[in-house]
PyMOL Python script that loads the backbone (N, CA, C, O; Angstrom):
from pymol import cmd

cmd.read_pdbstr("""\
ATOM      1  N   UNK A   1       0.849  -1.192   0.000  1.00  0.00           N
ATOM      2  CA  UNK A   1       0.000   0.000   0.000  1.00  0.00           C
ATOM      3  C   UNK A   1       0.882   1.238   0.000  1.00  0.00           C
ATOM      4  O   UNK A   1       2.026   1.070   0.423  1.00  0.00           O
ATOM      5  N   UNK A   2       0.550   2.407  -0.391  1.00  0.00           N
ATOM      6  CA  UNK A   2       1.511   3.687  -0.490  1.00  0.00           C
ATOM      7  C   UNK A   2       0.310   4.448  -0.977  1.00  0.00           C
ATOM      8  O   UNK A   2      -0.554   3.831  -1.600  1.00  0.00           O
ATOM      9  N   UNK A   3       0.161   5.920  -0.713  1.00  0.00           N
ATOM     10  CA  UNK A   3      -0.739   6.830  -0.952  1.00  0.00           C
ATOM     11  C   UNK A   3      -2.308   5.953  -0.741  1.00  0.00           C
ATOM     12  O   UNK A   3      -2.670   5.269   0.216  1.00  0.00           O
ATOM     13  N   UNK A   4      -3.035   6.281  -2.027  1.00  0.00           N
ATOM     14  CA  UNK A   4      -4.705   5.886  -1.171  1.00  0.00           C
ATOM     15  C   UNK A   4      -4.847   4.550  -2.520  1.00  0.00           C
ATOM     16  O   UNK A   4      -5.839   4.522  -3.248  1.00  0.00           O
ATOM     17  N   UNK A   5      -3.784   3.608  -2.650  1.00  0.00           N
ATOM     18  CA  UNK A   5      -3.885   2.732  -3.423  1.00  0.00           C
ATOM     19  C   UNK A   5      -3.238   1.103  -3.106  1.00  0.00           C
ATOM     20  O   UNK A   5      -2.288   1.159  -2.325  1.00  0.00           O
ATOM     21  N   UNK A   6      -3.400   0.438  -3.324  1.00  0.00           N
ATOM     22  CA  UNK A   6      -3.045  -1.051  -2.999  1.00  0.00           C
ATOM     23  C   UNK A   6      -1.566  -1.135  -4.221  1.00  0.00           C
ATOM     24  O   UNK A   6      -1.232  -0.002  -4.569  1.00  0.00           O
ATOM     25  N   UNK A   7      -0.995  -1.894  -4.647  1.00  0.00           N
ATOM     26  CA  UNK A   7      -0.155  -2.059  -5.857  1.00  0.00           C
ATOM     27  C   UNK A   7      -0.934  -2.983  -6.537  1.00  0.00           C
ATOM     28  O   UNK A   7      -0.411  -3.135  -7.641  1.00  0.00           O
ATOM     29  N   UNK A   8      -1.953  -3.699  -6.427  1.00  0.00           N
ATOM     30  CA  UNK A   8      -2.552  -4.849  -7.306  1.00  0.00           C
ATOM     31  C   UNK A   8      -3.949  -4.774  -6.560  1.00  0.00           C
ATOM     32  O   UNK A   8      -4.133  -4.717  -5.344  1.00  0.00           O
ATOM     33  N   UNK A   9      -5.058  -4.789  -7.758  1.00  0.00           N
ATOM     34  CA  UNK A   9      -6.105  -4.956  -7.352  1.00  0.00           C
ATOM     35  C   UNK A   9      -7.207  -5.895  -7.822  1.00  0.00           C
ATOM     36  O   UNK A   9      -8.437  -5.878  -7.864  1.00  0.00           O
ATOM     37  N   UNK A  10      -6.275  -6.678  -8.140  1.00  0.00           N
ATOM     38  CA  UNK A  10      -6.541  -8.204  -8.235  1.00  0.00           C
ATOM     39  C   UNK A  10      -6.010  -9.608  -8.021  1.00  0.00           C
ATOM     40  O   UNK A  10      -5.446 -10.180  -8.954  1.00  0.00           O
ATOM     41  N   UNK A  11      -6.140 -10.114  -7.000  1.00  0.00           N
ATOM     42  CA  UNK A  11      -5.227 -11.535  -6.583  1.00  0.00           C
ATOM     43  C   UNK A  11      -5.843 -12.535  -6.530  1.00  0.00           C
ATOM     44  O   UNK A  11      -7.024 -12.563  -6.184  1.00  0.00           O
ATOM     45  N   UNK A  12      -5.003 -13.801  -6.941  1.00  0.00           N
ATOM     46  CA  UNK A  12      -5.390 -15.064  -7.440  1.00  0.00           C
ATOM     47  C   UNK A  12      -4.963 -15.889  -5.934  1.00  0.00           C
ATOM     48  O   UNK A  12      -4.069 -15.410  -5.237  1.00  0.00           O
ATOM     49  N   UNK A  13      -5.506 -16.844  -5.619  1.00  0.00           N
ATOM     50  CA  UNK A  13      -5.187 -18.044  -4.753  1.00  0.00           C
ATOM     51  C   UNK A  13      -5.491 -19.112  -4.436  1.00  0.00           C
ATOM     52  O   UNK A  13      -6.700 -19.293  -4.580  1.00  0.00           O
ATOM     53  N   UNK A  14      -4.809 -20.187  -3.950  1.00  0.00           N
ATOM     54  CA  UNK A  14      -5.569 -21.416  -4.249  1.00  0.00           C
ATOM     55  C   UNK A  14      -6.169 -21.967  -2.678  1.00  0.00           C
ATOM     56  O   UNK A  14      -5.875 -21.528  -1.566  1.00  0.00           O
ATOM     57  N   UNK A  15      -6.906 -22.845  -2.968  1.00  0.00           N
ATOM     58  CA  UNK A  15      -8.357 -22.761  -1.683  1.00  0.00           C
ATOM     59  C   UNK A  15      -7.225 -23.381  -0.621  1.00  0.00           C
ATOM     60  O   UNK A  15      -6.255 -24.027  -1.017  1.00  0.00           O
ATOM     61  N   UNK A  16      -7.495 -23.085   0.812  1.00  0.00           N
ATOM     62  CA  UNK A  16      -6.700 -23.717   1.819  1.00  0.00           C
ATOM     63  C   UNK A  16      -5.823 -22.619   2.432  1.00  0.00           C
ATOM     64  O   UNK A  16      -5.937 -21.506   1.919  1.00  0.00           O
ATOM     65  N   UNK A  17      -4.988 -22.758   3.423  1.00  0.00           N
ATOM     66  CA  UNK A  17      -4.892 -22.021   4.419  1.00  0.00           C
ATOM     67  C   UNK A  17      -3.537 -20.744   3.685  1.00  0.00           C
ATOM     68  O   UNK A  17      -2.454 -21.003   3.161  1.00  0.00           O
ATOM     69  N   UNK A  18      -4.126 -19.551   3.919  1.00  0.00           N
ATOM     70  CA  UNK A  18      -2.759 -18.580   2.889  1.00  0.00           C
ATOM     71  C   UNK A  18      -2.760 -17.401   3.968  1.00  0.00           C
ATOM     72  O   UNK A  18      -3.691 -17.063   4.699  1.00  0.00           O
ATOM     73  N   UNK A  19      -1.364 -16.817   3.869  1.00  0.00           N
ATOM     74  CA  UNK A  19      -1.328 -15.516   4.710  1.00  0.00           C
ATOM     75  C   UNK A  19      -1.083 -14.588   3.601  1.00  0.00           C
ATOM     76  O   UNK A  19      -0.425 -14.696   2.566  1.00  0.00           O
ATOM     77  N   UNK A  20      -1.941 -13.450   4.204  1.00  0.00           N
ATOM     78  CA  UNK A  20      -1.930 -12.065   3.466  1.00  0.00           C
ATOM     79  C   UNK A  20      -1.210 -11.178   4.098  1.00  0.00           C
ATOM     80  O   UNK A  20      -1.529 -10.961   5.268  1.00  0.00           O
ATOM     81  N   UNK A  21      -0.096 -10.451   3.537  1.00  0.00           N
ATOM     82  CA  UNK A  21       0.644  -9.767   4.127  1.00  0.00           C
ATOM     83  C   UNK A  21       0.962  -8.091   3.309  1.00  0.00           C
ATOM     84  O   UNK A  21       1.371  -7.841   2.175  1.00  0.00           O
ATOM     85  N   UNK A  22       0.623  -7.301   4.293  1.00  0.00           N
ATOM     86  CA  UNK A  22       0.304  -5.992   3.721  1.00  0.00           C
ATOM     87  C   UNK A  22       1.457  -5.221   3.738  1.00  0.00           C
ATOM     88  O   UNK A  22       1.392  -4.842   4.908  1.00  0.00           O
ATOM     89  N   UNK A  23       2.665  -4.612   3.211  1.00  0.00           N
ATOM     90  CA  UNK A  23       3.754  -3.769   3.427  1.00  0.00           C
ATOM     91  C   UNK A  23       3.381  -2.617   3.388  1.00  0.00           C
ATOM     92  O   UNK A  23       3.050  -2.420   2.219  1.00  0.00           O
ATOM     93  N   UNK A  24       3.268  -1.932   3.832  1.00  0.00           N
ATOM     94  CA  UNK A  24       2.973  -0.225   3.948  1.00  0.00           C
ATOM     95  C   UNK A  24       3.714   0.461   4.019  1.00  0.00           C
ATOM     96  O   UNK A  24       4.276   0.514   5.113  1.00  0.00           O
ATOM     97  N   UNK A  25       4.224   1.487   2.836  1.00  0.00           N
ATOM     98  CA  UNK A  25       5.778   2.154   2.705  1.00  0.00           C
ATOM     99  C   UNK A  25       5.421   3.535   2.880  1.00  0.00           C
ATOM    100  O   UNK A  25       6.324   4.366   2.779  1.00  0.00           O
ATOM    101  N   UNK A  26       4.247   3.916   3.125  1.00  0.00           N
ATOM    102  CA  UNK A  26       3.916   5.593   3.645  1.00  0.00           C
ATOM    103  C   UNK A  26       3.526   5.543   4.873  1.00  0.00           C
ATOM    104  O   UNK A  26       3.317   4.617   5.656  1.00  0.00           O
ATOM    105  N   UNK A  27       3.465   6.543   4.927  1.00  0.00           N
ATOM    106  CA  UNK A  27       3.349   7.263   6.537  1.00  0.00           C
ATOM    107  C   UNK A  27       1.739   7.289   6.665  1.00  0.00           C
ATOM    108  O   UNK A  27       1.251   7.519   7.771  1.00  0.00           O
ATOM    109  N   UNK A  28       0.979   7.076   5.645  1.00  0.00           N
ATOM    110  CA  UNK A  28      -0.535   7.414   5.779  1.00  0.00           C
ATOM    111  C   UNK A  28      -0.737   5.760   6.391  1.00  0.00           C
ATOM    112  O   UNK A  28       0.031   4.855   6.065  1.00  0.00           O
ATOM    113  N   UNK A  29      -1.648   5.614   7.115  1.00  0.00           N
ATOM    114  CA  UNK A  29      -2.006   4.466   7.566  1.00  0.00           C
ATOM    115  C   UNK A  29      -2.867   4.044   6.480  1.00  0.00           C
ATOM    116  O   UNK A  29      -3.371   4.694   5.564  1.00  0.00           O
ATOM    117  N   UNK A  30      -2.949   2.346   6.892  1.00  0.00           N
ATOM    118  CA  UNK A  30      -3.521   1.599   5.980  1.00  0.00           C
ATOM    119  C   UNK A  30      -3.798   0.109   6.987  1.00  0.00           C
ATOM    120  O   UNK A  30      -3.594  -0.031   8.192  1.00  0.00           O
ATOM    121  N   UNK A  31      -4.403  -1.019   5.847  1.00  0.00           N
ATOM    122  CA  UNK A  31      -4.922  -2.258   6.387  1.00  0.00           C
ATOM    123  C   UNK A  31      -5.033  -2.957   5.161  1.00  0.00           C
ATOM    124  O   UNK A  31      -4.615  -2.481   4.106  1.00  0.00           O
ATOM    125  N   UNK A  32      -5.705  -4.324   5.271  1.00  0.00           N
ATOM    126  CA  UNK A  32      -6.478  -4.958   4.371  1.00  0.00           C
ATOM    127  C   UNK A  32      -7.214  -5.670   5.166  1.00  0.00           C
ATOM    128  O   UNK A  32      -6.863  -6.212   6.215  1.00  0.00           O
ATOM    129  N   UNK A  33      -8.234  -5.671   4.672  1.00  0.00           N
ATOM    130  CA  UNK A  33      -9.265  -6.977   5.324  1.00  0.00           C
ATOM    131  C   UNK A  33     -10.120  -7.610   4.418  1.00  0.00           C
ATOM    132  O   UNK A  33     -10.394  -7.004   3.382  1.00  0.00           O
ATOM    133  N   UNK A  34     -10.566  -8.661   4.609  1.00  0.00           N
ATOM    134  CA  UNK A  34     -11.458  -9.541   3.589  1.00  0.00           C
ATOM    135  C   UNK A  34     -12.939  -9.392   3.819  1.00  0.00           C
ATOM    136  O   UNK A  34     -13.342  -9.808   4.906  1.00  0.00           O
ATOM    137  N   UNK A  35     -13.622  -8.991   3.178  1.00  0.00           N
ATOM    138  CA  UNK A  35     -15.147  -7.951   3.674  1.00  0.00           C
ATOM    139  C   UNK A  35     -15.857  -9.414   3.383  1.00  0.00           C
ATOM    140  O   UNK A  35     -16.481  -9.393   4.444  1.00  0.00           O
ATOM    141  N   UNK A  36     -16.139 -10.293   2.967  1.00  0.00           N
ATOM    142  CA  UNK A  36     -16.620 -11.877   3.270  1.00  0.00           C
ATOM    143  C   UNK A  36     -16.378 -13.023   4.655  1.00  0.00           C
ATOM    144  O   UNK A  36     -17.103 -13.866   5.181  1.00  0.00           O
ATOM    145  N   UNK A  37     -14.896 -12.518   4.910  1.00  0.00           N
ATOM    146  CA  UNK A  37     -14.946 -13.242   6.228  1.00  0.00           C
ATOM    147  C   UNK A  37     -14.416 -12.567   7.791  1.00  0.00           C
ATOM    148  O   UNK A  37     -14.120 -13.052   8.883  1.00  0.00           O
ATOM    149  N   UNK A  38     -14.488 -11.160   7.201  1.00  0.00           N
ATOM    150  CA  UNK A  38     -14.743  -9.995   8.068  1.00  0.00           C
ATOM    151  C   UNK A  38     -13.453 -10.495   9.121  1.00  0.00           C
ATOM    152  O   UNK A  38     -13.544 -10.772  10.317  1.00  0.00           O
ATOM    153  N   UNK A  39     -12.145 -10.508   8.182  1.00  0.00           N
ATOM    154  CA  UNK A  39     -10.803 -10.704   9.166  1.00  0.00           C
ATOM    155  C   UNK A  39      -9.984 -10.006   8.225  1.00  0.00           C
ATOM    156  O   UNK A  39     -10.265  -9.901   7.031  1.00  0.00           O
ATOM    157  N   UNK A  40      -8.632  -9.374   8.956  1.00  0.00           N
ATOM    158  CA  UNK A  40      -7.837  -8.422   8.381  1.00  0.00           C
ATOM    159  C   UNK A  40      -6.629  -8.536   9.308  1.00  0.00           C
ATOM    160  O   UNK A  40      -6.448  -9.228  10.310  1.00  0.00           O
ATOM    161  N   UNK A  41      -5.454  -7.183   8.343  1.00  0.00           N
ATOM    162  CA  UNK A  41      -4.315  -6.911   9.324  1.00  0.00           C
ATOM    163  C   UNK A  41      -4.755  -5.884  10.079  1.00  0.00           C
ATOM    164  O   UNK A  41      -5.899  -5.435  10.023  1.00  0.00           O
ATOM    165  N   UNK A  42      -3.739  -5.424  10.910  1.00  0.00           N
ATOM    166  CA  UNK A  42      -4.053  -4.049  11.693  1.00  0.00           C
ATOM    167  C   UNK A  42      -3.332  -3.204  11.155  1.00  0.00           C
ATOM    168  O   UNK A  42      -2.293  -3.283  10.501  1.00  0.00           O
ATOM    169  N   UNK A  43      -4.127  -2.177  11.563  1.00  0.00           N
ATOM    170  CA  UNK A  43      -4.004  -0.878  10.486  1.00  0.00           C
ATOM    171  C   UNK A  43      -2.775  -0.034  11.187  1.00  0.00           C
ATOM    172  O   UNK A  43      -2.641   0.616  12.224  1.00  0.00           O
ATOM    173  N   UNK A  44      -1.834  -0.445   9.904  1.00  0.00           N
ATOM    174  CA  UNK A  44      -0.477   0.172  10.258  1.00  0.00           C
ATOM    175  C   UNK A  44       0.217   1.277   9.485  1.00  0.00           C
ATOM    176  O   UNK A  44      -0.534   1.646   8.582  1.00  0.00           O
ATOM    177  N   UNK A  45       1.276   1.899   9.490  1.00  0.00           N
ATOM    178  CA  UNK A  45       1.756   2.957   8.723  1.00  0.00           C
ATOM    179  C   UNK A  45       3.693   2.951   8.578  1.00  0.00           C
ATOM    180  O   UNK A  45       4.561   2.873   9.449  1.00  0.00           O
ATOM    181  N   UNK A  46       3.762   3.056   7.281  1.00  0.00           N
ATOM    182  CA  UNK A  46       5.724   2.483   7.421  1.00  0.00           C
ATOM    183  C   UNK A  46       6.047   1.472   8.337  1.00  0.00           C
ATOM    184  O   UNK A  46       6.577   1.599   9.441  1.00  0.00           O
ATOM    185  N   UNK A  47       5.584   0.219   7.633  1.00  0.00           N
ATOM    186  CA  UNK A  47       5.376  -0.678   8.372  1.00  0.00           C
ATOM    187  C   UNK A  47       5.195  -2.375   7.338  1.00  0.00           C
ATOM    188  O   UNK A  47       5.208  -2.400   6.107  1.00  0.00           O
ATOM    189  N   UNK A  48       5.054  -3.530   8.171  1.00  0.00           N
ATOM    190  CA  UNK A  48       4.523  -4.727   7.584  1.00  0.00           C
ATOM    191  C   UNK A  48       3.864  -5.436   8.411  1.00  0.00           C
ATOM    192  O   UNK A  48       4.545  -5.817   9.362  1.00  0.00           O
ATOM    193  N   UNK A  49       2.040  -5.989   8.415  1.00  0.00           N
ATOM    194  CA  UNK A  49       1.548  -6.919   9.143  1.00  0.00           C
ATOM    195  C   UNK A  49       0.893  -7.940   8.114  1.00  0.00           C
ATOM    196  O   UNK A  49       0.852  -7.765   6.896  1.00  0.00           O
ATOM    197  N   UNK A  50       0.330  -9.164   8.884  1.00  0.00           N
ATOM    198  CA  UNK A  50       0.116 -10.006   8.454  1.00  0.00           C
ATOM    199  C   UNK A  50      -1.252 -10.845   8.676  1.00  0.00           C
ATOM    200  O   UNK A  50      -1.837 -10.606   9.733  1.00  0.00           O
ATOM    201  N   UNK A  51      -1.739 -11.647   7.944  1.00  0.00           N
ATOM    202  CA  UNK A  51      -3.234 -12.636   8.742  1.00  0.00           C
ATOM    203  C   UNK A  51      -2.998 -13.742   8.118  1.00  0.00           C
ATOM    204  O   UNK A  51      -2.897 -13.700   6.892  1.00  0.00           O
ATOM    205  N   UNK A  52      -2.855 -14.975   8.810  1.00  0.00           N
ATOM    206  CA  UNK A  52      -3.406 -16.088   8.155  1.00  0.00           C
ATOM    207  C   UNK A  52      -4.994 -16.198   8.168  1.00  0.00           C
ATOM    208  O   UNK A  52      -5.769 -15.584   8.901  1.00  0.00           O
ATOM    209  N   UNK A  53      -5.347 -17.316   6.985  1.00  0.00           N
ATOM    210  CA  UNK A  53      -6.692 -17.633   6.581  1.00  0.00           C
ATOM    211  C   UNK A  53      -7.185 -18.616   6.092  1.00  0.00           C
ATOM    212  O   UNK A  53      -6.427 -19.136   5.274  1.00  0.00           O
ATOM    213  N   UNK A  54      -8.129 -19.123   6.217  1.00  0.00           N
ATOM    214  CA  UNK A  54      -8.144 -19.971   5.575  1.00  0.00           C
ATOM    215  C   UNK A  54      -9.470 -20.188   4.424  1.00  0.00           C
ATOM    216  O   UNK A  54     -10.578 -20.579   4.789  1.00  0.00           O
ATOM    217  N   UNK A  55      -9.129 -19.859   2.988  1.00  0.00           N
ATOM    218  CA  UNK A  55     -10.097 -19.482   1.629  1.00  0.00           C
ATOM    219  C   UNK A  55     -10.559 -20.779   1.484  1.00  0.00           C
ATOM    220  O   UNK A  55      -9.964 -21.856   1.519  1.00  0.00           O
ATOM    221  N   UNK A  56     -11.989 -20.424   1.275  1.00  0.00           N
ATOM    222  CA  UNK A  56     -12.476 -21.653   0.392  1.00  0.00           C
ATOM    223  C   UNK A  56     -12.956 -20.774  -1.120  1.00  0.00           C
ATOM    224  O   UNK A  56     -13.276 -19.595  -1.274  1.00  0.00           O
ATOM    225  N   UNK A  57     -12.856 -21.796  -2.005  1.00  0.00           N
ATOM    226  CA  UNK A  57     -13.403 -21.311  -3.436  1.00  0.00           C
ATOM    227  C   UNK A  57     -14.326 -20.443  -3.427  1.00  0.00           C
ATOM    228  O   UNK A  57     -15.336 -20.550  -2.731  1.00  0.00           O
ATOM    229  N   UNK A  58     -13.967 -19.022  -4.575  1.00  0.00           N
ATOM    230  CA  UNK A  58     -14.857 -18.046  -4.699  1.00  0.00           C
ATOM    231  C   UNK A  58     -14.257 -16.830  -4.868  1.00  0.00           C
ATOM    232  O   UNK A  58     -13.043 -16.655  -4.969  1.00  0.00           O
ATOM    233  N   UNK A  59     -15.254 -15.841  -4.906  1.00  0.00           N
ATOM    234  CA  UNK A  59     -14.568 -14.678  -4.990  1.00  0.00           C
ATOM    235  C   UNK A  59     -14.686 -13.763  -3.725  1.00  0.00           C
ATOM    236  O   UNK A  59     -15.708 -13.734  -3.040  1.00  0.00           O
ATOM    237  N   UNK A  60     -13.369 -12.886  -3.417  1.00  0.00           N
ATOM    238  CA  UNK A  60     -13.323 -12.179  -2.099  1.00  0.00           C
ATOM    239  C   UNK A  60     -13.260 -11.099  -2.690  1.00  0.00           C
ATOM    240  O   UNK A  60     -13.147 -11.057  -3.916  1.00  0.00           O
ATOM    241  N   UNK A  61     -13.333  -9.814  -1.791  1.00  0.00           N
ATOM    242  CA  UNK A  61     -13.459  -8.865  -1.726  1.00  0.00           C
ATOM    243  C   UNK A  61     -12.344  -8.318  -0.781  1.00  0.00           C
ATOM    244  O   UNK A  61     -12.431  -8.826   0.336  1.00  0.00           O
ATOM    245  N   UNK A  62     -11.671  -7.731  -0.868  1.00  0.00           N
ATOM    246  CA  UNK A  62     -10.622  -6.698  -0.272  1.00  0.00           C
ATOM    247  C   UNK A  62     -10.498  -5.366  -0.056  1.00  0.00           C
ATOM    248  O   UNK A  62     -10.538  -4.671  -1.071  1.00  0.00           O
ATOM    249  N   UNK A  63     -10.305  -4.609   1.383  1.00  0.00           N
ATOM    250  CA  UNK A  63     -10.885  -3.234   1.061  1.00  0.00           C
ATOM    251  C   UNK A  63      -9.536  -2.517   2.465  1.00  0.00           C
ATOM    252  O   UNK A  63      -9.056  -2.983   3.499  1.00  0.00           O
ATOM    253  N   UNK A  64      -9.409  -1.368   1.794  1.00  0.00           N
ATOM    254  CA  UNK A  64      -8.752  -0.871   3.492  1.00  0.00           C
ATOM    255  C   UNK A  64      -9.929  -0.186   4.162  1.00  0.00           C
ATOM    256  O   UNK A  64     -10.742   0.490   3.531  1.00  0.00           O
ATOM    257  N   UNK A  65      -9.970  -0.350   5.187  1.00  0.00           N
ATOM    258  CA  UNK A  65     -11.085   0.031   6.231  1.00  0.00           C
ATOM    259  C   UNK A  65     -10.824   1.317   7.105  1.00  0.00           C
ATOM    260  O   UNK A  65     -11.686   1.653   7.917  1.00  0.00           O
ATOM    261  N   UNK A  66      -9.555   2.117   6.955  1.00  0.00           N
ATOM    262  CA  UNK A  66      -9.381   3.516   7.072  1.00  0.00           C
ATOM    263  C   UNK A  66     -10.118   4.168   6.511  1.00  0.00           C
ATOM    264  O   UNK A  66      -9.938   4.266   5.297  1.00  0.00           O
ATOM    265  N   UNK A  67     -11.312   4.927   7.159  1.00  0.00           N
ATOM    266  CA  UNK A  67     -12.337   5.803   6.795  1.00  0.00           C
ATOM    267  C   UNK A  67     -11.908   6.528   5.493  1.00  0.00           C
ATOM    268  O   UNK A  67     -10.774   6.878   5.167  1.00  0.00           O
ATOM    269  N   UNK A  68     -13.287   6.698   4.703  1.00  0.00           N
ATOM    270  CA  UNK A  68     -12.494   7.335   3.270  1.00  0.00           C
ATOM    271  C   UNK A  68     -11.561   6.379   2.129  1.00  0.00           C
ATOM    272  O   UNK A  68     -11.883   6.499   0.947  1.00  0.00           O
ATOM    273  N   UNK A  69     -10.742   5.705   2.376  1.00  0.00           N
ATOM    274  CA  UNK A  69     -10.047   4.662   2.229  1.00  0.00           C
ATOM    275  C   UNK A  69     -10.279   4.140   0.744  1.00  0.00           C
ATOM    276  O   UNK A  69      -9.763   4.322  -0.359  1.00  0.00           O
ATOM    277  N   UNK A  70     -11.529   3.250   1.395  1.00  0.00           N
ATOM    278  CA  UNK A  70     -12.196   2.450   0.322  1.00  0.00           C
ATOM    279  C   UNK A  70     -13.012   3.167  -0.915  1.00  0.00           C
ATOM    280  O   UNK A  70     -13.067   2.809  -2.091  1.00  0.00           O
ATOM    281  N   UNK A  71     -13.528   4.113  -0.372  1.00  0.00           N
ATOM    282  CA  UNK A  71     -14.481   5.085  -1.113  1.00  0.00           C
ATOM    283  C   UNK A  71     -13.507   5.569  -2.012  1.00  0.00           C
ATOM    284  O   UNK A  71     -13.856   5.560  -3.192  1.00  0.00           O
ATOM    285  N   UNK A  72     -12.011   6.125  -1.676  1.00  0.00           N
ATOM    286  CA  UNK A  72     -10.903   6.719  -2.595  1.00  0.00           C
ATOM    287  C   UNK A  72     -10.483   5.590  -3.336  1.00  0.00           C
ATOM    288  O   UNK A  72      -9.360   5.864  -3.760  1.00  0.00           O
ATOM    289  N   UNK A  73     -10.824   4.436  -3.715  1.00  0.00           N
ATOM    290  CA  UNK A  73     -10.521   3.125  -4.358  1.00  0.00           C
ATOM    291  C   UNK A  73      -9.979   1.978  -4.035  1.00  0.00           C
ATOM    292  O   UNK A  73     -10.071   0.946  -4.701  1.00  0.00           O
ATOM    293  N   UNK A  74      -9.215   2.153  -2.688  1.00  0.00           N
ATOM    294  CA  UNK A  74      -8.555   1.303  -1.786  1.00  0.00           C
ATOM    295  C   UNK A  74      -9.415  -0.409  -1.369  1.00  0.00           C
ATOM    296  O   UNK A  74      -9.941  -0.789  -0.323  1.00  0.00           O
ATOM    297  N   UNK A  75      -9.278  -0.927  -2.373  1.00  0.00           N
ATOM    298  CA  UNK A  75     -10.341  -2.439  -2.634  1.00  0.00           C
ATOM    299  C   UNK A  75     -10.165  -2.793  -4.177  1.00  0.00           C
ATOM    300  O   UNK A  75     -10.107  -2.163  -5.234  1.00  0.00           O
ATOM    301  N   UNK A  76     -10.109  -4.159  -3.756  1.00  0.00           N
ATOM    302  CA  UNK A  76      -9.904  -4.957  -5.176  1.00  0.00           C
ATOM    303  C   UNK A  76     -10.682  -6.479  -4.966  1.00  0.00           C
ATOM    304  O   UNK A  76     -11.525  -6.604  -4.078  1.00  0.00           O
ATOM    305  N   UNK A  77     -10.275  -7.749  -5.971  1.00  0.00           N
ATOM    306  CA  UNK A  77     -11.140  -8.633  -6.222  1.00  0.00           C
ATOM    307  C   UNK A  77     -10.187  -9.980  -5.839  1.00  0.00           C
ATOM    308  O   UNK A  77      -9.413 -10.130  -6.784  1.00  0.00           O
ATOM    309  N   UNK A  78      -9.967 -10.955  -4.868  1.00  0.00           N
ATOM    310  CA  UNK A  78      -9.656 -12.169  -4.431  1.00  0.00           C
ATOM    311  C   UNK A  78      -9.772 -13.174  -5.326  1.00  0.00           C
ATOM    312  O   UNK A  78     -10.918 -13.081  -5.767  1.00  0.00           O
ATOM    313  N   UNK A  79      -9.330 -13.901  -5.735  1.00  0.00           N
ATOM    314  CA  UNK A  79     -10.315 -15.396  -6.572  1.00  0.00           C
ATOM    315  C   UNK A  79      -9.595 -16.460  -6.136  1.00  0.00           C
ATOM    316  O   UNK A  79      -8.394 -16.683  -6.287  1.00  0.00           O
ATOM    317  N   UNK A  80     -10.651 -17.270  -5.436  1.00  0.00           N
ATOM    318  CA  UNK A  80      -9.667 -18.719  -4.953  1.00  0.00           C
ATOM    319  C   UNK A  80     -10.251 -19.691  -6.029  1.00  0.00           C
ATOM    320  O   UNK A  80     -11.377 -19.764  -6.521  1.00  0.00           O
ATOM    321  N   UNK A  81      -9.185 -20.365  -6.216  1.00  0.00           N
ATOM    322  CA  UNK A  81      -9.757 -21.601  -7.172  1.00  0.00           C
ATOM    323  C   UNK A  81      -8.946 -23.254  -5.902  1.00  0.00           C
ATOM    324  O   UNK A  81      -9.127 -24.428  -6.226  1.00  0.00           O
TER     325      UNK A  81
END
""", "prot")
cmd.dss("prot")
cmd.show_as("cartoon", "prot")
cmd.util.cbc("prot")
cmd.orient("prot")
């Protein structure tokens, strides 16, 4: 994450247990969380956190949850196969 954008806003993965790991190279805070199984990192700033999970097939949803955030585009599309 850096300014009010993700670097990819689309990720592929395969079903079974995966960690998502967010690097945050600005000073503006940030997160990710999965708006389907309503779990995330904590919202950090010049920084790196992490979540394990565990996907079953489908499509997720990804969003930063810093107010404003998401609305400024900060969310993209999951796909587990």
């Amino acid at each position: 994450a850096g300014g009010f954008s993700y670097d990819k806003s689309s990720l592929e993965a395969s079903a079974g247990e995966a960690t998502i790991v967010l690097t945050n190279d600005s000073s503006i805070e940030h997160d990710v969380r999965i708006e389907e199984l309503d779990v995330g990192t904590d919202i950090i700033s010049e920084g790196t956190d992490s979540v394990t999970v565990t996907l079953e097939p489908g499509t997720y949803t990804f969003f930063c949850s810093v107010p404003g955030h998401r609305e400024g585009g900060m969310e993209g599309t999951l796909t587990v196969e």
